[in-house]
C-alpha positions in Angstrom: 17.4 -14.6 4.7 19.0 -16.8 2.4 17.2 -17.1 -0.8 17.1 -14.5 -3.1 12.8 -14.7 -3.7 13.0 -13.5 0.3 15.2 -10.9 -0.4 13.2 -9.6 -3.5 9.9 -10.3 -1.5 11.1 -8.1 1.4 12.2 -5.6 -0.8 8.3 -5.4 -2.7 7.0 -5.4 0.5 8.7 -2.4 1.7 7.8 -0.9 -1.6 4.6 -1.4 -1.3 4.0 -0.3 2.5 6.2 3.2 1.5 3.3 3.4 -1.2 0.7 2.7 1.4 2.3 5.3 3.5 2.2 7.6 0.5 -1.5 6.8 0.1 -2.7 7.6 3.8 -1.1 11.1 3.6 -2.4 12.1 0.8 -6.0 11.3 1.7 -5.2 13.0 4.9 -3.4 16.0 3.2 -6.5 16.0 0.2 -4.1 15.2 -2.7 -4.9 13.4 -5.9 -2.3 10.3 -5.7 -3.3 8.9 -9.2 -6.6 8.3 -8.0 -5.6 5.5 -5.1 -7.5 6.7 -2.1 -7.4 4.4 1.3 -10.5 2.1 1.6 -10.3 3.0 5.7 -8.1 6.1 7.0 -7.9 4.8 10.8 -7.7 1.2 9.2 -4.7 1.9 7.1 -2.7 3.7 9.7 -3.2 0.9 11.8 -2.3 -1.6 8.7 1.0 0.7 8.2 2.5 -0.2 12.0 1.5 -3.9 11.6 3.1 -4.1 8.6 6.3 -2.6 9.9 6.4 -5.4 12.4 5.5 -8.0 10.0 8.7 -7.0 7.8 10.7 -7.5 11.0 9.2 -10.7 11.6 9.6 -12.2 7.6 13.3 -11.1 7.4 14.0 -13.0 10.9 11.8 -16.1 9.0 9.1 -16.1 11.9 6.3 -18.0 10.1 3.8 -15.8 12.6 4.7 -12.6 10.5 4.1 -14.3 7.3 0.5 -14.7 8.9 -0.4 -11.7 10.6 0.6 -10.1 7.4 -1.3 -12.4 5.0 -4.4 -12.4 7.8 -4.2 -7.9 7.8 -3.7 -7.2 4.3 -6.1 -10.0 3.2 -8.8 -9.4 5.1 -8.2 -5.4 4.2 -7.7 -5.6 0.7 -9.9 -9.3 0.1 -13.1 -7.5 0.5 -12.4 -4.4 -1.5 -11.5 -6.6 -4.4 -14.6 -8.3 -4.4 -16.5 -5.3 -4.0 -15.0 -3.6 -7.0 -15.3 -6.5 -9.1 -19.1 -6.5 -8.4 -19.3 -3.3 -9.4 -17.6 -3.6 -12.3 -19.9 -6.4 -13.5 -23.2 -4.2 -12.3 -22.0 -1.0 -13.7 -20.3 -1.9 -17.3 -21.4 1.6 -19.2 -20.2 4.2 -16.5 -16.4 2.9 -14.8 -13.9 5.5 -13.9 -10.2 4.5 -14.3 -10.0 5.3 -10.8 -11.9 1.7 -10.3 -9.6 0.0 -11.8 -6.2 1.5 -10.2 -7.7 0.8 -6.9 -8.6 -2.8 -7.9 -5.2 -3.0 -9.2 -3.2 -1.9 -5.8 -6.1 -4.5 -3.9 -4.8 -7.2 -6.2 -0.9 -6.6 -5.3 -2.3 -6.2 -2.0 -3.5 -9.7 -1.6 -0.9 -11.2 -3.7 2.5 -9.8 -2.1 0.9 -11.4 1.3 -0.1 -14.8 -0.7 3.6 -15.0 -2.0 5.2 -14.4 1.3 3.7 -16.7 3.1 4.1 -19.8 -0.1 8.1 -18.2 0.4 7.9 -19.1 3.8 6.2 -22.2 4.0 8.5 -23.8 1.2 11.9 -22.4 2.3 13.9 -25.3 2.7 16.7 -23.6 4.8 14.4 -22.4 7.5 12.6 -25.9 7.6 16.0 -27.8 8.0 18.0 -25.7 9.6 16.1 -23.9 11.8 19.3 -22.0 13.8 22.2 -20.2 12.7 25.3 -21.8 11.2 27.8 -19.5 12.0 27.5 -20.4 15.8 25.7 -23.5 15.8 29.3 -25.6 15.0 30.7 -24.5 18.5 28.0 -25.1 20.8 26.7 -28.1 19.3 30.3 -29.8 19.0 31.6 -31.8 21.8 34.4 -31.3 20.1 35.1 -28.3 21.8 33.8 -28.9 24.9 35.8 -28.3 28.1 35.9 -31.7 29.8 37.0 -31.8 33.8 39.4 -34.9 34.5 40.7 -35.8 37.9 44.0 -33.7 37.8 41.4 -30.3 37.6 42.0 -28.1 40.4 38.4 -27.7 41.4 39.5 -25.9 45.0 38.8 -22.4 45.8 41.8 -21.0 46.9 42.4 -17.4 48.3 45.2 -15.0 47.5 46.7 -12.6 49.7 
């Protein structure tokens, strides 16, 4: 992680799971969070461990954790946006705030993925340079490699 948009990314994205985490036990626990409850208990457990791995994968720049973490939260949060947005549209006279705070955390909820994945996608260092620098000199350098000329002693000889 070389950019400073991954590191700031990451760092949301952490954010926002400890909120999710946050979230899930205090619908299990029956505490008023600000009126953010979980659209699916068992769903957003589950969304809380493949999260965690997705982190792991985004800070090691695996493009497959930019995915599965776009694919979980959008398909989690995607439908609960459109949702409230129909009801908001049906229902203009009688909204709670609560409404709209949920419709707001869907909306980061879709957006943090959509972001990490563009971060991903356009990173320029991962996409040209695909291994590590530090190490890369010494193994890729024939430089350094250990060449075997005629005077090497290539016998096996036992001491006593």
């Amino acid at each position: 992680m070389k950019n400073f948009s991954t590191w700031i990314l990451v760092m949301f994205m952490i954010m926002f799971w400890i909120s999710r985490i946050f979230v899930a036990l205090a619908a299990q626990l029956h505490w008023d969070f600000g009126g953010i409850v979980p659209l699916n208990q068992n769903m957003e457990v589950i969304l809380l461990f493949v999260v965690l791995v997705c982190v792991i994968l985004v800070i090691k720049r695996k493009m497959i954790g930019g995915l599965l973490y776009l694919l979980a939260y959008g398909m989690y949060f995607g439908m609960d946006i459109v949702n409230n947005v129909q009801n908001i549209f049906n229902a203009m006279e009688n909204i709670d705030i609560n409404l709209y705070i949920n419709l707001f955390m869907s909306i980061i909820g879709t957006i943090l993925p959509i972001a990490v994945m563009l971060d991903l996608v356009f990173d320029k260092s991962r996409k040209n340079h695909p291994k590590d620098k530090k190490t890369d000199w010494f193994y890729t350098n024939e430089k350094f490699d250990r060449k075997l000329d005629e005077r090497a002693d290539k016998n096996n000889y036992r001491t006593l």
